[in-house]
C-alpha positions as a Python dict, from the first residue, in 0.01 Angstrom:
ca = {
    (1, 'X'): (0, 0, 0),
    (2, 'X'): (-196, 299, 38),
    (3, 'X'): (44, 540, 137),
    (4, 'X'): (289, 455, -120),
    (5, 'X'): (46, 506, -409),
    (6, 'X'): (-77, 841, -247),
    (7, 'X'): (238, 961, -227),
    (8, 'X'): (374, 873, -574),
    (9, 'X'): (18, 1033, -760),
    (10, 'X'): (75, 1355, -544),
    (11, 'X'): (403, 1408, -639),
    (12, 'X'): (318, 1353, -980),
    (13, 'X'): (28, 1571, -920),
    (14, 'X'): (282, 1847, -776),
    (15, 'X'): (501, 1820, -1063),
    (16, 'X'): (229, 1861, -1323),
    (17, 'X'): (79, 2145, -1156),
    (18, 'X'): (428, 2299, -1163),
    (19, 'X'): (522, 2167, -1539),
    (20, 'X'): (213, 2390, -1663),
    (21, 'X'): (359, 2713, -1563),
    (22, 'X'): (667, 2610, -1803),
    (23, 'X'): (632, 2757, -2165),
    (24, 'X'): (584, 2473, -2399),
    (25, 'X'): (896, 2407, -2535),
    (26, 'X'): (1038, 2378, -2259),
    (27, 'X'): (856, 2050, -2121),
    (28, 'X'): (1076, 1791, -1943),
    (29, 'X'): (988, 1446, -1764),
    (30, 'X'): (954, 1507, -1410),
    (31, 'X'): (1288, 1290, -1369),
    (32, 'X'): (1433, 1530, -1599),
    (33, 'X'): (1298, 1832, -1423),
    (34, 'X'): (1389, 1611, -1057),
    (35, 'X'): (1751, 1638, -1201),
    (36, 'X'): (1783, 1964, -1313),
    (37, 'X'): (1655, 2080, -950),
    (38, 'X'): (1942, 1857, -776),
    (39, 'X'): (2180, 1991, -1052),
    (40, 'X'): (2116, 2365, -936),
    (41, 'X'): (2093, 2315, -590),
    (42, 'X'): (2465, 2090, -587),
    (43, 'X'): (2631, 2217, -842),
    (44, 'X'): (2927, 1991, -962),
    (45, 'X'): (2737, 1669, -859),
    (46, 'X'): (2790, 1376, -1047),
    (47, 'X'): (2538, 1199, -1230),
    (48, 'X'): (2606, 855, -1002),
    (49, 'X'): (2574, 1023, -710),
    (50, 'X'): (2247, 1226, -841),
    (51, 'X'): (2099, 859, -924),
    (52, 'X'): (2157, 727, -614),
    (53, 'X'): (1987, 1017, -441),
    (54, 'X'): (1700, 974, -669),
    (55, 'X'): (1685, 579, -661),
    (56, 'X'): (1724, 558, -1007),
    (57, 'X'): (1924, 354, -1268),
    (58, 'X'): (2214, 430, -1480),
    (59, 'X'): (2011, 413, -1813),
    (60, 'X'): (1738, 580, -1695),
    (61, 'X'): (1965, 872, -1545),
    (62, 'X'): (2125, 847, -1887),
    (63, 'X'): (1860, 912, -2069),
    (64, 'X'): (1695, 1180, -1846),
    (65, 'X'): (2026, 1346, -1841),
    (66, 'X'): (2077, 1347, -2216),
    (67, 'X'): (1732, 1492, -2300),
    (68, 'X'): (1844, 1795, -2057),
    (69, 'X'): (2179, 1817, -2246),
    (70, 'X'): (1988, 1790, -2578),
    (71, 'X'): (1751, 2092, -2446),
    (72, 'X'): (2088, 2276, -2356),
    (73, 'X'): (2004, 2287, -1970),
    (74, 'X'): (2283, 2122, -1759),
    (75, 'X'): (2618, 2009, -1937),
    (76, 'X'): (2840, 1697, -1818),
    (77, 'X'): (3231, 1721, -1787),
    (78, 'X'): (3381, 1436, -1681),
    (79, 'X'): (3549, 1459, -1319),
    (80, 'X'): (3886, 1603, -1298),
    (81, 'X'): (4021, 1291, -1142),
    (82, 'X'): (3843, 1021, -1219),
    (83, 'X'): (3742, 1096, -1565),
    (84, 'X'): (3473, 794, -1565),
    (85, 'X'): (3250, 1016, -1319),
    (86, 'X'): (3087, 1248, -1483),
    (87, 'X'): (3007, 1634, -1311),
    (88, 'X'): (2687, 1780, -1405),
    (89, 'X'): (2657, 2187, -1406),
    (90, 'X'): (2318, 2400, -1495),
    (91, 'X'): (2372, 2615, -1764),
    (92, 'X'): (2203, 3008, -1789),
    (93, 'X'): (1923, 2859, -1988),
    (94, 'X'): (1893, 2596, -1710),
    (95, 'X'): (1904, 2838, -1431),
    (96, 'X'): (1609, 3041, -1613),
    (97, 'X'): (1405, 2722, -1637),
    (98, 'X'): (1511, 2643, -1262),
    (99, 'X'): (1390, 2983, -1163),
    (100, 'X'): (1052, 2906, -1339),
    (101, 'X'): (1043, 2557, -1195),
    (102, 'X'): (1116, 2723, -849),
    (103, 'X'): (808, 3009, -922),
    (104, 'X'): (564, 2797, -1012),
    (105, 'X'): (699, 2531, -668),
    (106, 'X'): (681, 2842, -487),
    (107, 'X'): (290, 2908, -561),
    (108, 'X'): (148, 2561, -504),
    (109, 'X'): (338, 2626, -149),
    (110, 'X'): (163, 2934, -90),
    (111, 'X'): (-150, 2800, -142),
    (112, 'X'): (-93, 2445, 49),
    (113, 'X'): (-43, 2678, 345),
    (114, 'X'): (-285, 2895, 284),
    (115, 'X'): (-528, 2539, 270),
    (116, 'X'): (-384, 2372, 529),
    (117, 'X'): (-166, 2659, 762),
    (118, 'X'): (170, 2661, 826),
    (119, 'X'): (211, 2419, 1101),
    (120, 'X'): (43, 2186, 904),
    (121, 'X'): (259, 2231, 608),
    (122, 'X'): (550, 2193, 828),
    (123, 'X'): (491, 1897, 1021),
    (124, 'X'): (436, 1722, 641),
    (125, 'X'): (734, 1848, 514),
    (126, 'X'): (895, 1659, 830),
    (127, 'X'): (668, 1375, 817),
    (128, 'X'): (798, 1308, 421),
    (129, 'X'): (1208, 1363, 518),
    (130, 'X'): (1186, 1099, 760),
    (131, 'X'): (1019, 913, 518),
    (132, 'X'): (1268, 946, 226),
    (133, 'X'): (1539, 889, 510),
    (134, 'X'): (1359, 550, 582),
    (135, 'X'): (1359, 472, 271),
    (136, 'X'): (1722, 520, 221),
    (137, 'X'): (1796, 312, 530),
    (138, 'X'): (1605, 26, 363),
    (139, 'X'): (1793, 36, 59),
    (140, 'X'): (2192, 73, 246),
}
């Protein structure tokens, strides 16, 4: 029970530490701000898919997704040939909060390995992926 709880407060933890670097108006849920990374890094991805990676449901995706359309962030075209699926793209004003998103990740990286070392650091980051790949297993 443990390790679940630890890891859910220190990825909220994570995400708040990077959410403060973000200029005010700019604040998002973490789901929101979750998204808009996947968005950027897969562009064209569509908002199922992007749920399922993220173990989320439709409404919630919905709603996430809609307050990042609202903030004029990521836009959603539906697919080319299924027009039910809809394709999620970052727009310029996304990519600039992205870029702060991926500034302020980049710190609280630099200073986990200067805390804990490299190795360390890297054998976690390993330790977590096989995690999340458990945890998709269990779900299939």
């Amino acid at each position: 029970n443990e390790l679940v709880l630890s890891m859910g407060t220190a990825f909220r933890g994570a995400m708040d530490i990077i959410r403060e670097t973000m200029p005010k108006k700019e604040k998002q849920s973490t789901l929101a701000l979750s998204i808009l990374i996947h968005v950027e890094k897969t562009p064209q991805v569509s908002q199922g898919e992007l749920g399922r990676r993220l173990r989320r449901d439709p409404m919630t995706m919905s709603q996430a997704v809609r307050a990042l359309q609202n903030g004029g962030l990521i836009v959603s075209q539906p697919d080319n040939t299924d027009r039910r699926v809809k394709r999620l793209t970052v727009t310029k004003k996304g990519k600039a909060l992205g870029d702060s998103l991926e500034a302020g990740e980049s710190k609280l990286l630099t200073q986990l390995a200067k805390d804990w070392g490299k190795g360390r650091v890297n054998q976690f980051t390993k330790d977590v992926n096989e995690f999340n790949d458990f945890l998709t297993k269990m779900k299939d």
